[in-house]
Each structure stands twice: as C-alpha cells, then as structure tokens.
C-alpha positions in Angstrom: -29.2 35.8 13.0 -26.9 38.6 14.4 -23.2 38.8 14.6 -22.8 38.2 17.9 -24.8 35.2 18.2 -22.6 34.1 14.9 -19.6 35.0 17.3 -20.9 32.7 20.5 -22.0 29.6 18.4 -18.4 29.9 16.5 -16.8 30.6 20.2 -18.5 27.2 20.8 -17.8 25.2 18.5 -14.3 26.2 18.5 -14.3 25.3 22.4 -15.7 22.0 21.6 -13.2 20.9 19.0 -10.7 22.1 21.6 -12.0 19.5 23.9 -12.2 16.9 21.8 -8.6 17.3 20.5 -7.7 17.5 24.7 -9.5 14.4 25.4 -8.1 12.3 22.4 -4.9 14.0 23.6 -5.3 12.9 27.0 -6.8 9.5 26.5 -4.6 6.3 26.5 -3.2 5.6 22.8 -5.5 3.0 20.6 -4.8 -0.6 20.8 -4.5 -2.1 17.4 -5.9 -5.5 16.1 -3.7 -6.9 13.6 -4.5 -9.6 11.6 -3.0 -11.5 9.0 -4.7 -14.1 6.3 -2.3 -16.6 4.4 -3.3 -17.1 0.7 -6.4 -15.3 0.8 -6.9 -13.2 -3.0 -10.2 -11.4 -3.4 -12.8 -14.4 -3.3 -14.7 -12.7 -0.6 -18.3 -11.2 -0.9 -17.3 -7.5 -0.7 -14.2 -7.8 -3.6 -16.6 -9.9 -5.7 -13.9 -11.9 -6.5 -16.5 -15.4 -6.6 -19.7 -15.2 -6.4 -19.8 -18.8 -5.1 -17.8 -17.7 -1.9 -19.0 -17.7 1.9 -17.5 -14.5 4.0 -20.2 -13.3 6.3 -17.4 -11.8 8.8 -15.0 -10.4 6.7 -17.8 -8.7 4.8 -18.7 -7.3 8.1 -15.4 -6.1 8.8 -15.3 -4.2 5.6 -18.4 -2.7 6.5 -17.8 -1.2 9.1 -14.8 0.6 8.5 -13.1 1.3 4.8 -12.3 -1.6 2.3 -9.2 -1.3 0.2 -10.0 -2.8 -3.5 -6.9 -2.1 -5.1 -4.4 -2.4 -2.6 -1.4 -5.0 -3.5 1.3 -7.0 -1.5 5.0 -5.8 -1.9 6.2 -9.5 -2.9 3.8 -12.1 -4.3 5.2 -14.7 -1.6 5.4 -15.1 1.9 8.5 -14.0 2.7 9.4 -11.1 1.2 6.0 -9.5 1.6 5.9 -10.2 5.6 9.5 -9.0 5.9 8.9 -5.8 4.3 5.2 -5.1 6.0 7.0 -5.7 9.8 10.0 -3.9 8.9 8.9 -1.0 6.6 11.6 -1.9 4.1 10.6 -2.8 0.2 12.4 -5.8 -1.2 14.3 -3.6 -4.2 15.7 -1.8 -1.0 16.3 -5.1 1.4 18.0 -7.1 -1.1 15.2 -9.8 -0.1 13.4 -11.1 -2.5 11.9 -14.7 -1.9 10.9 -17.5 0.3 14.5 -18.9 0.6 16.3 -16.1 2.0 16.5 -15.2 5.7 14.9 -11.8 7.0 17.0 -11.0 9.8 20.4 -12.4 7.7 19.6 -9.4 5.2 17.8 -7.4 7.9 20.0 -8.1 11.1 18.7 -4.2 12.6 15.6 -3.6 11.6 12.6 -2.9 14.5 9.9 -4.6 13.5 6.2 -3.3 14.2 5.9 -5.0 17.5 9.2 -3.7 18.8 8.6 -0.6 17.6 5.0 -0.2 19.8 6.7 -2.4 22.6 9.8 0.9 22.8 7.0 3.1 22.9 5.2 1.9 25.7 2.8 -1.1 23.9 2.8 -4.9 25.0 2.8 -7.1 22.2 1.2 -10.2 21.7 0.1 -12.3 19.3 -0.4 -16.1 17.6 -0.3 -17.7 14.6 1.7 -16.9 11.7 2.9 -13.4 11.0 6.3 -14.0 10.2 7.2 -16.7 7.3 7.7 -19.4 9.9 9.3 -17.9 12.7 7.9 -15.8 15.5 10.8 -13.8 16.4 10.9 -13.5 19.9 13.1 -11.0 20.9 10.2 -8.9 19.6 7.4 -9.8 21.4 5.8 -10.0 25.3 4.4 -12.8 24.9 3.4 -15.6 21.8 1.1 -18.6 21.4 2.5 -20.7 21.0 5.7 -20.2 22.9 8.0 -17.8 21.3 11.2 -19.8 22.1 10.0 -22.4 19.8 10.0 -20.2 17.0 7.0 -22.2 15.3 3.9 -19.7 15.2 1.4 -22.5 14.1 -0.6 -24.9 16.7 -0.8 -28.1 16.1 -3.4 -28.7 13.6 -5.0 -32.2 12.7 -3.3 -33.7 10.0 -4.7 -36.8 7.8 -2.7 -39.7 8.8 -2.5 -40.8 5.4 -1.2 -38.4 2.9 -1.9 -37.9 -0.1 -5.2 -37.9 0.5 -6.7 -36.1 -2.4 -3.8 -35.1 -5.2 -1.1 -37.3 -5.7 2.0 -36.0 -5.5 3.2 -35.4 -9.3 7.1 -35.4 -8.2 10.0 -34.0 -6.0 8.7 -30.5 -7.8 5.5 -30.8 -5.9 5.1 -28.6 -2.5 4.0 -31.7 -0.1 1.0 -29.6 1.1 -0.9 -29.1 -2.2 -3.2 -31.6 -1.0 -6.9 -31.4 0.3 -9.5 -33.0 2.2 -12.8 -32.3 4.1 -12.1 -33.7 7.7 -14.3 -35.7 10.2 -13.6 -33.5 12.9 -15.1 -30.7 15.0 -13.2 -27.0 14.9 -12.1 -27.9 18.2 -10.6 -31.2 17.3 -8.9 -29.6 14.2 -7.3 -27.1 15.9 -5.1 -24.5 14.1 -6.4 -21.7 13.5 -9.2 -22.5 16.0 -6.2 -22.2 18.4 -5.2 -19.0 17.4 -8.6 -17.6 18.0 -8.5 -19.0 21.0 -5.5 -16.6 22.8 -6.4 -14.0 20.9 -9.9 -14.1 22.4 -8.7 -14.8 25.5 -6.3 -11.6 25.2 -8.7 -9.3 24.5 -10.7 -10.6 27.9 -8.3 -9.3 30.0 -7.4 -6.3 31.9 -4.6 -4.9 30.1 -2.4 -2.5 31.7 -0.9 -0.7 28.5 -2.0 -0.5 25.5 -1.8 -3.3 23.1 -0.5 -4.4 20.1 -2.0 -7.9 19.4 -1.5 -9.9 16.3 -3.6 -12.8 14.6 -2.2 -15.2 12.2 -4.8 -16.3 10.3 -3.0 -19.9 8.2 -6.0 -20.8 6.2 -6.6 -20.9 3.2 -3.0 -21.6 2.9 -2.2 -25.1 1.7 -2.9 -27.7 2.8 -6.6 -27.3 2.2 -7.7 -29.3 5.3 -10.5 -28.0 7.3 -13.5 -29.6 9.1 -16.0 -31.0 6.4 -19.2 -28.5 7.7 -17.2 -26.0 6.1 -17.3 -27.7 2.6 -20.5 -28.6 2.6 -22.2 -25.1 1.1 -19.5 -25.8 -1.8 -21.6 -29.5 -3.5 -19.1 -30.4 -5.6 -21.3 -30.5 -9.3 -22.5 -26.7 -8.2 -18.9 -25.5 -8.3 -17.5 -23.1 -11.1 -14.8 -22.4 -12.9 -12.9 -19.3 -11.7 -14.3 -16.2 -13.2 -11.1 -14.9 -14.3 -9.8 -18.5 -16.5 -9.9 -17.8 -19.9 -8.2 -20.5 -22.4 -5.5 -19.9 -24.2 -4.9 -16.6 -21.9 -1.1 -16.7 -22.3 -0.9 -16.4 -25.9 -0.3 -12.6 -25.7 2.4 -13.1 -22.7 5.6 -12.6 -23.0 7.9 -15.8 -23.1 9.1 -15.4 -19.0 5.7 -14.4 -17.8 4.5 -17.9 -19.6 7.5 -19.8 -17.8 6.2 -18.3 -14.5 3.0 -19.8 -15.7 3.5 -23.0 -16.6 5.2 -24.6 -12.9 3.0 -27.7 -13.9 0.7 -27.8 -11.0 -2.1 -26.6 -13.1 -1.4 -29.2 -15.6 -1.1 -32.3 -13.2 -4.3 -31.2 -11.3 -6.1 -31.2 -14.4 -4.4 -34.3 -15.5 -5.8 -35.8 -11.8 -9.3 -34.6 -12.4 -9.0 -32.3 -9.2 -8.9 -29.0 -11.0 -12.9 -28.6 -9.4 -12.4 -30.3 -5.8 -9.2 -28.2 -5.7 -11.5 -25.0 -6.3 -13.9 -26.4 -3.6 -11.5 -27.0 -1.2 -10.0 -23.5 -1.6 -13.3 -22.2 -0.7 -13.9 -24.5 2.3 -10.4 -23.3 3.9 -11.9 -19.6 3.1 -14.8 -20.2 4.8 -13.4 -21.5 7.5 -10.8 -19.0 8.1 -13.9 -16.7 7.7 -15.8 -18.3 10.5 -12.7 -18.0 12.5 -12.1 -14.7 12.0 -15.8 -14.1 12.9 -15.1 -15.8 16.7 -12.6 -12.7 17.0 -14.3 -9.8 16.1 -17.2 -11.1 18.2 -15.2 -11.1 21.1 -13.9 -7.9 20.3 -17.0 -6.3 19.8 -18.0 -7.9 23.8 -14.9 -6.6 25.1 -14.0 -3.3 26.6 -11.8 -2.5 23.8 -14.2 -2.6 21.3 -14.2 1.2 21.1 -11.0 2.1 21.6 -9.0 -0.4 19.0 -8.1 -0.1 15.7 -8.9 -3.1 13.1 -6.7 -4.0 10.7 -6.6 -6.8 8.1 -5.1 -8.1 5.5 -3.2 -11.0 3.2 0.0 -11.1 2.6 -1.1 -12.3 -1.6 -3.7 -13.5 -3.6 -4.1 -17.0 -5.2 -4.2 -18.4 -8.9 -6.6 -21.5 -9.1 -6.3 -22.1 -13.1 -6.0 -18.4 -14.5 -3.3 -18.6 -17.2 -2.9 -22.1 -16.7 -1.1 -21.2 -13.1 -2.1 -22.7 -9.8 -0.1 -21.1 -6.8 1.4 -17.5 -5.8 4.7 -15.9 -6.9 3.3 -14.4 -10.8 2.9 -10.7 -11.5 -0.9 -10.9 -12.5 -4.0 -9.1 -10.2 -4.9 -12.5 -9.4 -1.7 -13.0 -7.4 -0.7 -9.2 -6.1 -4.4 -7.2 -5.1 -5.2 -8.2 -1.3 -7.8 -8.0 1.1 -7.1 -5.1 3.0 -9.3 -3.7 5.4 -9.0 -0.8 8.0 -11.5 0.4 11.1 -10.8 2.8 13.4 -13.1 4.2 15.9 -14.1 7.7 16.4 -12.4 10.2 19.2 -9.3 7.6 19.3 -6.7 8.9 16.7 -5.8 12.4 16.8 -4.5 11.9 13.2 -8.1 10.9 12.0 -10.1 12.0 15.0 -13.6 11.1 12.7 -12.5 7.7 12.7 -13.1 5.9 9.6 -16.9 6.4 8.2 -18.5 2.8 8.1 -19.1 1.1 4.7 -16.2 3.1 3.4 -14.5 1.8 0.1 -10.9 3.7 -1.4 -9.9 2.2 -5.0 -7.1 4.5 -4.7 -3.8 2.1 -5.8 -2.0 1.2 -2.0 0.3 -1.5 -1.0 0.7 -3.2 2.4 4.4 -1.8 2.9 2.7 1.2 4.0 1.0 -0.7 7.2 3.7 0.3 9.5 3.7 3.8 8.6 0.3 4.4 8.4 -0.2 2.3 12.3 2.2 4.7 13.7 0.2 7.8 12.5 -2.8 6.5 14.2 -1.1 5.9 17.4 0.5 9.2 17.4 4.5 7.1 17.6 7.2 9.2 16.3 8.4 8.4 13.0 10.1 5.4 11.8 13.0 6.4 9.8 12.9 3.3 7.6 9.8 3.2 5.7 10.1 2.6 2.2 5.8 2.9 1.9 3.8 5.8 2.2 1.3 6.0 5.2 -2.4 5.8 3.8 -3.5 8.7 6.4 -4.2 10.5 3.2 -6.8 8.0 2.1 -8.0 7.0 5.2 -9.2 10.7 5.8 -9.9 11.1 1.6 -11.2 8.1 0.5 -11.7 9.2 -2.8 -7.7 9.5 -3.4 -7.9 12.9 -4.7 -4.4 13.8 -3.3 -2.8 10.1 -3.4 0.0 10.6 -6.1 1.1 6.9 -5.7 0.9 4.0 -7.3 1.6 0.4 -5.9 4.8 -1.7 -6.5 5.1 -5.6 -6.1 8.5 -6.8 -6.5 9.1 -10.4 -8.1 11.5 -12.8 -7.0 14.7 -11.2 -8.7 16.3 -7.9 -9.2 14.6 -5.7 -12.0 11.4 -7.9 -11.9 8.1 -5.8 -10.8 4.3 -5.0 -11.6 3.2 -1.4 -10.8 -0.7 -0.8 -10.2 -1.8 2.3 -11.1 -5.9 2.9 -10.6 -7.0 1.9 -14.1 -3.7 0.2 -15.3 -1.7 -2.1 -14.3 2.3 -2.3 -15.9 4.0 -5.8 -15.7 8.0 -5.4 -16.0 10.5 -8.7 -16.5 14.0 -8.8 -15.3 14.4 -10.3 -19.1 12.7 -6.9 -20.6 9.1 -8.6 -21.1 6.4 -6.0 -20.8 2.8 -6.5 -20.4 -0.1 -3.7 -19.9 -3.6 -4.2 -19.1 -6.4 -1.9 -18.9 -8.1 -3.3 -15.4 -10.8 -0.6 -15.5 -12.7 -2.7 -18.4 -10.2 -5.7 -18.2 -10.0 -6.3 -14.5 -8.9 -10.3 -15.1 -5.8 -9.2 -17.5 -7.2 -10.7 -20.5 -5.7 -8.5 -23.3 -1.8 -7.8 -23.1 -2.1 -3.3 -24.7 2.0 -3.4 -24.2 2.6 -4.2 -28.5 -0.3 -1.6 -29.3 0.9 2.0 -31.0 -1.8 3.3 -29.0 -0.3 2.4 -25.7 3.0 4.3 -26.2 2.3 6.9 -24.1 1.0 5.3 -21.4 3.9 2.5 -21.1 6.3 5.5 -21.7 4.7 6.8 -18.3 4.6 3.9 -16.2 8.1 3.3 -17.3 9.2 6.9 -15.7 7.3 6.2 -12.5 8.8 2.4 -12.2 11.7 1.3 -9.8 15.0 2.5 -10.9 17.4 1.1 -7.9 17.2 -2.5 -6.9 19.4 -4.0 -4.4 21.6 -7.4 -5.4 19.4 -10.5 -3.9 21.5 -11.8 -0.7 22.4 -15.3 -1.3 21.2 -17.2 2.3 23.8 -18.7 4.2 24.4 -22.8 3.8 23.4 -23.0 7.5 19.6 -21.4 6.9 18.9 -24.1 4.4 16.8 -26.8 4.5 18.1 -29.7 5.2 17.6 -33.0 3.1 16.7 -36.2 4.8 20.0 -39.1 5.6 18.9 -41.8 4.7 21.4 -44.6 6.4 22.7 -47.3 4.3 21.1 -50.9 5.1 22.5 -53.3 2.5 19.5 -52.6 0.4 20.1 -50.9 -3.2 19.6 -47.4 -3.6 17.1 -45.9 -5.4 17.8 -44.9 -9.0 17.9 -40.9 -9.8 14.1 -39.8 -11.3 15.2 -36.4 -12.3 12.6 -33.9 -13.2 12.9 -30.3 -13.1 15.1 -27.2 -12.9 19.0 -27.6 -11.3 20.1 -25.7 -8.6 22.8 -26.3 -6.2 22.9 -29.1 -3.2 25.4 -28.0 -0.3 27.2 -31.6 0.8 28.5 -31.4 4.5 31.0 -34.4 5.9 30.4 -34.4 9.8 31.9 -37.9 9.4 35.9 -38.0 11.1 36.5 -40.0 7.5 36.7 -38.8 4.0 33.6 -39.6 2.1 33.1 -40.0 -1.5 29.9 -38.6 -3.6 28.2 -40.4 -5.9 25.5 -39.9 -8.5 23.3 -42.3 -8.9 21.8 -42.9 -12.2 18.5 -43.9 -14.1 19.7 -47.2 -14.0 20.4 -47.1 -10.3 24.2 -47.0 -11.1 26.7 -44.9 -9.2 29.0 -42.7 -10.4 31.8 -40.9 -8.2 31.9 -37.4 -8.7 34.2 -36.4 -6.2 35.3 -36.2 -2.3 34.6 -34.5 0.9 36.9 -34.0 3.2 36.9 -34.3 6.9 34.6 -31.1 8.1 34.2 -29.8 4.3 31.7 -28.6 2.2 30.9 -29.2 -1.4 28.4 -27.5 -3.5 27.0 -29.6 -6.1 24.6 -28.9 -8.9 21.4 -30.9 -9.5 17.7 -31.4 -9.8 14.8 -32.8 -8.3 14.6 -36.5 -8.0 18.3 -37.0 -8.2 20.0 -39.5 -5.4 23.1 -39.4 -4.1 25.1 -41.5 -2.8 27.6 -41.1 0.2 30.1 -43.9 0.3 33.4 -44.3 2.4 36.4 -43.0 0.1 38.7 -45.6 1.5 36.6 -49.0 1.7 34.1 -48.1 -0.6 31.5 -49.3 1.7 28.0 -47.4 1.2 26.7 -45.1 4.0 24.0 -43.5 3.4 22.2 -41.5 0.5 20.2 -38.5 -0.1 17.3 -37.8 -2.5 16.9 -34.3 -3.8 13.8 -32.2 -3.3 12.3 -29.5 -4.8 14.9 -26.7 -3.6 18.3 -25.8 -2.7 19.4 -27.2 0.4 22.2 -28.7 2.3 22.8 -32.5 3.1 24.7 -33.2 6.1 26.3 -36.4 6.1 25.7 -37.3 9.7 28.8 -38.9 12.4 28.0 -42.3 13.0 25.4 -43.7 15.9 27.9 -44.5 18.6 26.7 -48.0 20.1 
C-alpha cells in the first residue's frame, strides 16, 4: 500500500471520528434508568451467590452491559447508604450514619441526583422507594405515588392476620420479619407491581426533555410477602442452607463483631423452626422483584428510548440469612456490604464513553455506589458536582479490567471510626472498639478465616490501615420531633400491663401536651407502678429504658390514671395527648 492511500484512509477515519463525536455532540443528552432494589445481596444467577435462585431478568441486564462483582454500599442500611448515593456525600463526611437520623436535618443543602439533572435541563420522575421512606418532593416533577405524601410505596396487600409465619419473639423484633406466600394475583398484590406500572407507562410517552426516571424496587425487603407462583420453584424440602453458613464461624471474631452478630433473630428463627421457610421466602420475594424488574426492561427495550438510555441498577446492601449466626443488614461482612450493581449504556450516546459499554462485560475492580452520582454526570456530559465524596467509575467503565483504578471501597458502620475497606483480593474490617478482622476473599470469598492475629499478615494490615478513613464526622443526634412516635394508649379503668423488659436501653422522649402536670410512672414486673418524676405543662423529659417497658402517665394532682405507653424496639418520643373534648 502507498503513502498516500495510507494518508486518505487515515484522512477518513479521522473525518469519521469527527462525525461521530459531532453527532453525539449534537444529539439530545441520554436518559438514564435508575433503579433501586431493597435487600437484594448477591443471590442472583450472574454473582453466583445461590445456586437455587431464579433471576432470568437481572441476569439479562448484566449481560448486556458490564456487571460489577465487587462493588459495596457506602452504609450497610438504608439510610445512610441512600443519603450518601443521592447526595454524593459519604457518611464519615455527613455525620450520618444510620436509620434513625434524618437526611435533610444533617444534609439541609445538598442537590440530590434528581435536582441536579432537573437544574440542568432533565425532568425527573420516578416511584417506589429511593429515599428511606420519604420521596422528597421539592426534588422531583413528578412521583407515584404523589410526592406531597411523602410515602414512596403503593399500597401493597397485606395479610390481615399478622404474624402469619414467625411469631414475633419481642418488642426487639422489626414487625415485618414475617413471611407468607399469598393467594393473590401480581395485580391484586400490588406494590411493586405498581411501581412497574408508572414506570412503564413513563417510558410510553413522548417526552419532551430528557429524563431522569427512578424505580424503587421494595422486594426482597421484609416483609417477605409475595404472590405464592413465585414460591413455588422454591419446594420447601429442596431448599438449602446458605452457601456461605459455616458453624461456629464467629469463633475467630472479635468480641463487637460477635455482638453485631448475635441481635437474636437468627436464634429465635431457628428456635421457630423457620430458619428454611425464611430462606425460601427470601428467594420468592427475589424472584418476584426479578419478574418485576423483567416487566420494565421489556418495555424499555419496545420503547423509543431503548437506544438512547442509560441502565443502571443496583441495591442499596446485601442480606445475612444465618451466616455467623446473623439474620438482617447493618454487619461489616461481604454478605452484608457487596451489591448488585449493574451498568449499560448504549453506543454513540455518551461522549465520555462513546463505545458504550461492551455487552457481557464483568469489572471485579473494588467500587462503591457513592460514586453513582459522579459517574451519571460524566455520562450525561453535566458539569461537575462539587460535593462528591466517590470517585466516578468512567475509568472502569471504559477499562474494565481496573488497570488504572487505585481505589478501594469503604462501607461505614453505624458509628464514628467503624468501617470495612474492600480491596480486590482482601477485605479489612475496622471496630470503633479497635477490633480488626482480615480475610483473604480471593480463596475465602465467604470470610471464613479471620488472617488479622497472623505474623504473616502484618504487612498487609499495616497497609490497609494507611489507606483506611482517617476523618469521621461526630454522628448528628436527630431531633425529638423526627422520632417515632410510640402509641397512647388511653386509660379505661382496666390495669395496665406489667413491664416485660428485654433488651438494650436507650432513651424515651416524654411530651405533656396535656394543660395539667402529669406524673410518670414505671410500671413493674409485677404490674406495680412506681413514680419517677413529673412533666410539666408543655415539657419534655428524657427518660432511659428498654424494650418492653410500660409507662404509666397519671394526673400529678388526683392521681387518676390516663393513659400509658409500651416501649418498642427504638428511641422515640411519647406524646401524652390533650384530652378528647366531648
């Protein structure tokens, strides 16, 4: 070949990149499909988390687009980890750290990721829950259901009878941790079918700007109610134990990481016999959530935005069903921290990765979901977002091998100095209390073998120690006024209920609305009350206790019983109510 036709086919192909960048360039910015699944941990196909599991869809999803299998939640609970994915900001930073705390009483200014697209020219839509129970309106075009309610979940059918499957072990026990497989049709059930529904019916219509659009996804999260079809693959004497449960696994742990541990659910499933249907039923509510998930990508794939939106997915933690004796969220461990995470983007759409993302594409490179806003408003060509305590993953999403990805992935536990670092064979475990544990995931990818007390592993502590969090914000106590609020229960001559204390204390905010002082009483085992002090007209009082405990409101003057309140499994306030007026 000679040098000048060398020279023209070079001329040409620089031409055609030209074009190509112009037309991305020119063409309206990418619409982004985000969707959120509560609870989820790696039991789908394409993790190999359990090989028992059904997830034709989300299998689907990961194959056509790149698949995340080491990418971790910033917080293993709701709250912290959605508040620091829609505002960029990492709870050591944010001060907020779990499920009690408010985001926007910590966070009063930060633009969340809808906002953000909405100031730069996107409508923003979306259903179900993305938020930890609170849709946020003021961010948002439009919401199903209705943003001024400020509840992101449809109505869902609920068993009129409840328990149905676990009885509830205490005050300690969440009320959901329950499950059942339901005589009802998806439609009937409702939920998540819901959800599907307006965000099918979204992507239907003509949209004149681009769009952000968000789906909640609430399954698997308890309670694990679904529509018994979805049950039925799982016979209940073909079901196994989870891969990663290994007896006596907490006998290397340190002493806090086995407190986290043992929060008793575990043990009073087992005690119930339900430690198998509970495993079922968790698979049933992935299923379903699956099949759900499987209505909207079909409709995506129908619609005219199939080729011009980017996909992604994710959960905002993983699940422990038995693995070192825990049942539940909020631990350190893999089980609890690595995350579905899935991301497609169509070729010719994003100037910042203008190949798209290469089907069947799989990074193992250590990422963390704080980095979703970052990485969205690379893709979309937005200017930067000056808080954004995460990386963007444009590196990895145009490298999926990680060659250049220096990072490694922080989740941040429910108090100040409390954190596991994932690194892409290791993974560090940090307590607030000085606990360490180590665990070699590339041959011990269920966290069997604690390395952290091994001479050998000196070095490699020593290391993860220099690349771990140094700064951590004070957690923000919330206000009295966010709380939950315990249930009045009005005095009717009948005698009150004696005290059944079992658990941690913690404190009980007391408020007189009454236009009389009041006297507090604890009632005892015996059913016997026990002043402990008065409350003013319009005052407050703050009042250690426990779970189970009553207390009794009585009229400081006369004596005479009003009312009484039993405690429940958190901190809260009890507002002594101003009497019915006849």
């Amino acid at each position: 070949m000679t040098n000048r036709n060398v020279m023209k086919i070079s001329v040409a192909i620089v031409i055609a990149l030209m074009s190509s960048n112009i037309a991305i360039a020119d063409s309206p910015r990418p619409n982004i499909l985000f969707i959120a699944m509560d609870d989820l941990n790696d039991w789908i196909g394409c993790l190999g988390g359990n090989p028992q599991t059904i997830t034709p869809n989300l299998d689907r999803l990961a194959a056509s687009g790149m698949l995340f299998t080491n990418a971790h939640c910033p917080a293993p609970a709701c709250n912290p980890c959605r508040s620091a994915i829609f505002t960029g900001r990492a709870p050591n930073s944010s001060g907020l750290y779990d499920n009690r705390q408010q985001m926007r009483e910590i966070m009063p200014n930060e633009v969340l990721i809808p906002q953000y697209f909405r100031n730069n020219g996107y409508r923003a839509a979306g259903s179900g829950k993305m938020l930890h129970y609170f849709i946020e309106a003021a961010s948002w075009d439009e919401y199903y259901p209705d943003a001024a309610t400020e509840n992101p979940l449809p109505k869902s059918f609920d068993p009129p009878n409840r328990p149905v499957s676990l009885p509830r072990g205490g005050p300690w026990q969440y009320v959901d941790t329950d499950w059942a497989a339901l005589d009802v049709t998806d439609e009937e059930f409702g939920g998540d079918y819901l959800v599907a529904d307006y965000v099918i019916e979204q992507l239907s219509k003509k949209q004149e700007q681009p769009l952000f659009l968000a789906c909640g996804l609430y399954r698997p999260h308890e309670p694990w109610f679904v529509p018994k079809k979805y049950f039925e693959p799982f016979p209940l004497d073909s079901i196994q134990l989870p891969p990663g449960y290994l007896e006596n696994d907490l006998d290397d742990v340190p002493a806090e990481g086995a407190r986290a541990a043992r929060n008793r659910y575990f043990a009073h499933i087992q005690k119930q016999g339900q430690w198998k249907h509970g495993l079922q039923a968790y698979l049933a509510s992935i299923h379903f959530s699956d099949a759900m998930l499987g209505r909207v990508l079909d409709a995506l794939d129908s619609s005219a935005y199939a080729d011009n939106t980017i996909v992604v997915l994710w959960s905002d933690h993983g699940w422990q069903l038995g693995e070192k004796e825990h049942w539940q969220k909020y631990t350190p461990w893999r089980g609890v921290t690595r995350v579905p995470l899935m991301v497609r983007v169509p070729a010719g759409i994003s100037s910042a990765l203008p190949e798209g993302t290469m089907a069947g594409t799989v990074c193992n490179a250590p990422v963390n979901l704080l980095s979703l806003y970052p990485t969205l408003l690379d893709l979309c060509g937005l200017p930067e977002n000056p808080v954004a305590d995460g990386p963007s993953l444009l590196p990895v999403l145009s490298d999926p091998t990680g060659a250049g990805w220096a990072h490694r992935s922080v989740t941040y536990l429910n108090k100040p100095g409390a954190y596991a670092v994932s690194g892409t064979t290791h993974r560090y475990i940090h307590y607030a209390e000085g606990g360490e544990e180590l665990y070699d995931i590339a041959n011990d990818p269920y966290e069997w073998t604690n390395l952290a007390g091994l001479a050998s592993s000196a070095e490699l502590l020593a290391d993860f120690r220099k690349h771990s969090p140094q700064q951590f914000h004070e957690r923000v106590e919330p206000s009295v006024e966010s709380l939950a609020k315990l249930h009045w229960n009005p005095s009717t001559g009948a005698a009150v209920p004696p005290s059944v204390p079992d658990g941690g204390s913690f404190p009980v905010f007391f408020s007189n609305q009454r236009e009389t002082t009041v006297e507090l009483c604890l009632v005892d085992k015996n059913g016997q009350a026990k002043p402990v002090g008065v409350i003013g007209v319009g005052e407050r009082k703050r009042q250690e206790t426990r779970p189970g405990v009553v207390w009794l409101i009585r009229d400081a003057a006369t004596q005479r019983p009003l009312g009484h309140f039993i405690v429940d499994d958190r901190t809260a306030q009890a507002i002594v109510p101003k009497p019915k007026s006849n």
